[in-house]
N, C-alpha and C positions, 0 to 999 in steps of 0.2 A: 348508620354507616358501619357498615363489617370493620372489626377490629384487624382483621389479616391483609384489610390493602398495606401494600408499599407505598405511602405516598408521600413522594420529595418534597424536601421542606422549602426547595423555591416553587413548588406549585401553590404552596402556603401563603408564602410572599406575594403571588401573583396577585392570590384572588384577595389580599388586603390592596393591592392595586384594580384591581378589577372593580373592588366596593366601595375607592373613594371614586371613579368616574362616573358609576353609578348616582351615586350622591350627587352629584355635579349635574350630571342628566337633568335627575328629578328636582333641581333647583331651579333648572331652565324650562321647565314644564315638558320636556319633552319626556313622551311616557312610554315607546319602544324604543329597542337596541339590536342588534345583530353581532353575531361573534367578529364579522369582518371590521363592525366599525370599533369593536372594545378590542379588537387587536390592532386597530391601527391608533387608536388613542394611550394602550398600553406598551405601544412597541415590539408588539410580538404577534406568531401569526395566527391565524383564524384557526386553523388545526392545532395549537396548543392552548387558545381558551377553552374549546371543547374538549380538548383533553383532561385538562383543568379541572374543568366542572363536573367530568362524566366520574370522577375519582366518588362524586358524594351524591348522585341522581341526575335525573335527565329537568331540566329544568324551562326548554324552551319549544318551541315548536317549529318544522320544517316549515323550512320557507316564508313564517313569520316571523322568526325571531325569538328576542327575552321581553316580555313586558320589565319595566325598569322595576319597577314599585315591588312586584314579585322577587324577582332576582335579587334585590337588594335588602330584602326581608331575610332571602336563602342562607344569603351570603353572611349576614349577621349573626343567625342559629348556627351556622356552622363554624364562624371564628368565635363563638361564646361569648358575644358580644349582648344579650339579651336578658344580662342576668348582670348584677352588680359585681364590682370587683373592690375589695380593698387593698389599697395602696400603703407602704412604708418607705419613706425615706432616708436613706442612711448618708451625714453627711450632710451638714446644711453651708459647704461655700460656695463659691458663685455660682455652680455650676450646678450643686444641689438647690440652691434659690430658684435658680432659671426654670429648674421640672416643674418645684411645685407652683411658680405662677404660669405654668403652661396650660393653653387658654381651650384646649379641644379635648381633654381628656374625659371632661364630665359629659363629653357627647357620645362616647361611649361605655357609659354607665362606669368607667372605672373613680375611685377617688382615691384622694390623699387623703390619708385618716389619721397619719402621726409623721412626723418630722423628730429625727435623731440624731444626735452632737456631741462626741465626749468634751468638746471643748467647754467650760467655765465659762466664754464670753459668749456663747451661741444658746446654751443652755437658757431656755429662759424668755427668750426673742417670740415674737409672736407673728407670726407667717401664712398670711391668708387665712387668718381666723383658728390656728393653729399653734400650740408653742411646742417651741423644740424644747425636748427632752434629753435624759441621757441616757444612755444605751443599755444600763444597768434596770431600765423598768420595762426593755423589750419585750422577754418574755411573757410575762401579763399582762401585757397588752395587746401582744398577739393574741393571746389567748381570749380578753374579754372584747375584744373587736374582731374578731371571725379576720386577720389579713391574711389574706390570700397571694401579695406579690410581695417583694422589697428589691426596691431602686438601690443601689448603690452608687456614690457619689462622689468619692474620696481617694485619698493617692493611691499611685499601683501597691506601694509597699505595703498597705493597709486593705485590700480587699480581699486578698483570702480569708484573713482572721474575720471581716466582717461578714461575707460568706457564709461562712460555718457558727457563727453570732446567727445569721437568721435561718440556718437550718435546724440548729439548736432547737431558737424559740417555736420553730414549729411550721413555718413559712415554704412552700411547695414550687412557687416560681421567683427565677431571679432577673434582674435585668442589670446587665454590669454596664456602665459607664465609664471603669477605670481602663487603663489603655496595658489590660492583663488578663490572661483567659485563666477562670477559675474553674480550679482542678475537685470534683470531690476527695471527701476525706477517704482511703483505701485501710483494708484491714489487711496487714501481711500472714500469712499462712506458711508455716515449712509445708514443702514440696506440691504448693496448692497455689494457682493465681492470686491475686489480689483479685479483692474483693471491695464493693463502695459499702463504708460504715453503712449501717443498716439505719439510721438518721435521716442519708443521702439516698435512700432509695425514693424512686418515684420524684421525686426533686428535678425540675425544668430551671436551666441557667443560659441565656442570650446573654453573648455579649457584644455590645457596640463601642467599636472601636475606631475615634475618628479619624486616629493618623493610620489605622489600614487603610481605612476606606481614598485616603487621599493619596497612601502609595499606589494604591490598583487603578485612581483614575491616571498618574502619573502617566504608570505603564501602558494604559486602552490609548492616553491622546498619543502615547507614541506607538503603540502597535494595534489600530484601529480595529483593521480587520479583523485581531484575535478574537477579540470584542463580539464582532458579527458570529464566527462561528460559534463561540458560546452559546450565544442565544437563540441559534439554530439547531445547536447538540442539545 
């Protein structure tokens, strides 16, 4: 895949929709697919699966279609889904409990390898074969378990600082759960931009945010149509 495409990160999103229908497919034994029927199963149209897909190879054939089983190998290699991923959690209350007994994760090769808590009464607990730790042995554990992600779990007031706790220890991708978008660390320069701590370089941070998520459906059930053109623009 040329490093110089542009490519939009809800084309990203699609094809992690595109790859669990797949999966779905090949459950029900059926073993082709067509751009018409994974855009009418994804919500979107046939001219933007193909769009979709044309960003990383040509993957199907005129007039036949996508073999599933093919497509859904593609689509795995290309989300980095085919290679293990370690997992850290920061944050063991409810909300950080509820990740780590999340029941699909290990079906895409990702795990949870450590569980994190400054709290004294979490410290300690044993969670899915797992005990939470304190945050003070992060570093080396990053470092002698190869992790690759950290979940964050904990109040908004407290995610930055833990943010920068796992770019410290050495950690490249983030996934925030707190309801706060984290900002890399910047280095101030006289008469020169800001610039991200050289730490935060190369560093990947999502955040999910469920009371966005629940203002923007507020807004689509009262302005439907907007909705519609989005998904057409």
């Amino acid at each position: 895949m040329s490093q110089s495409l542009n490519i939009p990160s809800a084309a990203i999103s699609r094809l992690v929709t595109y790859l669990r229908i797949l999966e779905k497919l090949e459950s029900q034994g059926i073993n082709r697919t067509s751009s018409n029927d994974l855009a009418e199963r994804a919500q979107v149209s046939a001219f933007q699966v193909r769009k979709d897909l044309a960003y990383f190879g040509r993957f199907g054939t005129r007039g036949m279609g996508y073999t599933v089983a093919v497509l859904k190998r593609e689509l795995r290699r290309i989300l980095g889904l085919t290679r293990p991923w370690n997992v850290v959690i920061m944050g063991m209350g409810r909300l950080g409990q509820a990740i780590a007994h999340y029941p699909g994760a290990s079906d895409y090769e990702f795990s949870f390898v450590g569980l994190f808590d400054p709290d004294p009464s979490k410290v300690g607990l044993q969670i899915r074969n797992l005990e939470v730790m304190h945050p003070d042995h992060l570093k080396d554990f990053v470092r002698s378990h190869q992790v690759d992600m950290g979940f964050i779990a904990v109040p908004a007031e407290r995610a930055q600082d833990v943010a920068q706790t796992l770019v410290e220890a050495g950690v490249k991708g983030i996934l925030n759960f707190a309801p706060v978008v984290i900002q890399p660390k910047m280095v101030e320069r006289p008469g020169l931009e800001p610039e991200k701590e050289e730490e935060w370089e190369g560093v990947i941070v999502e955040n999910i945010d469920f009371l966005a998520g629940m203002k923007r459906l507020a807004f689509y059930i009262l302005n439907p149509g907007l909705r519609e053109l989005e998904e057409v623009g």
